[in-house]
C-alpha positions in Angstrom: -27.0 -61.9 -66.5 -24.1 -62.1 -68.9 -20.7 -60.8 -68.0 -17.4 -60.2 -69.6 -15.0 -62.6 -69.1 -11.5 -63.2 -70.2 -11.0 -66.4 -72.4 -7.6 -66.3 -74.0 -4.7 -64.7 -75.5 -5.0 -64.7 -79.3 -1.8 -63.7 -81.2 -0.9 -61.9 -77.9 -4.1 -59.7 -77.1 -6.6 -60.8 -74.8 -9.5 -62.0 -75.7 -13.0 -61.3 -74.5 -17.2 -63.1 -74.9 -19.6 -62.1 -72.6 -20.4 -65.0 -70.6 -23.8 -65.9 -68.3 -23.3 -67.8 -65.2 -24.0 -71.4 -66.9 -21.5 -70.8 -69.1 -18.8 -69.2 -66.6 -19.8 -72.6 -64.5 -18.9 -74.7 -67.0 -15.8 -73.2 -68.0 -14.5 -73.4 -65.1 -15.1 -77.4 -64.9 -13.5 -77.9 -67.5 -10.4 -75.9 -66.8 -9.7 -77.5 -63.5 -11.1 -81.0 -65.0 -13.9 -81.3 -63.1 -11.9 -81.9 -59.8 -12.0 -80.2 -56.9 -9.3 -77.9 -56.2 -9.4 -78.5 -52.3 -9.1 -81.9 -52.0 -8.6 -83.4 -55.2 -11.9 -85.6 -55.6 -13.2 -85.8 -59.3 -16.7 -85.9 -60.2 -16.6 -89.3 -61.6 -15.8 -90.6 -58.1 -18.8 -88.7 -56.6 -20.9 -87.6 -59.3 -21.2 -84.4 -60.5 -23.9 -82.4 -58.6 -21.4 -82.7 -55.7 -19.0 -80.4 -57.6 -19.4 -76.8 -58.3 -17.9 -74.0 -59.5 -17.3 -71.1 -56.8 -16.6 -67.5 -57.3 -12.7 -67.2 -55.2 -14.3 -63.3 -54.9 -17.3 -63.1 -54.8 -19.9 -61.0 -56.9 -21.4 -59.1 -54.1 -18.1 -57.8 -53.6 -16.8 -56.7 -57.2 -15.8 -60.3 -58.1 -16.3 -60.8 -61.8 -17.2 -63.9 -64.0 -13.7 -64.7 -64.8 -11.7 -67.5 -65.1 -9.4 -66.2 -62.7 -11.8 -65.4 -60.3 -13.4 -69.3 -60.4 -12.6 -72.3 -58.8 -14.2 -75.8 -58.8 -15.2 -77.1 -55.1 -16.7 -80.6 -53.4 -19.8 -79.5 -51.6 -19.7 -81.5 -48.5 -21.7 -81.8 -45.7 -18.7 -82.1 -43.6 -15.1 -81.5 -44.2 -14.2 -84.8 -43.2 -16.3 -86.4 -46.3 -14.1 -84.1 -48.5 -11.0 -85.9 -47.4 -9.8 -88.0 -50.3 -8.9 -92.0 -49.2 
């Protein structure tokens, strides 16, 4: 399902694409650099099906495919493992 989603300011007005989830997802890696913004472990020192991009509201409550509204996350089994050494 495509959604709107804010990608930029050009000459001042915001800019808008319809995105689907994929591309949301990988938007969002890129933006935050494919690092996790909880603990600060990148997906070249744990590979990258281990980090994800999350919804910080989520669609089944009004959240939208934004930018603003994503964040990239370590999915750990246990916190612990998400602590970086």
């Amino acid at each position: 399902m495509a959604m709107k989603c804010l990608i930029g300011m050009l000459n001042g007005v915001e800019t808008e694409k319809m995105m689907n989830n994929l591309e949301w997802a990988n938007s969002v890696k890129n933006r935050d650099n494919w690092t996790c913004q909880e603990c600060g472990v990148t997906a070249e020192e744990i590979g990258k099906r281990k980090i994800h991009a999350h919804h910080i509201k989520s669609i089944s409550k009004n959240g939208e495919n934004t930018l603003e509204n994503g964040c990239l996350l370590y999915t750990s089994p246990s916190p612990r493992d998400r602590q970086k050494s």
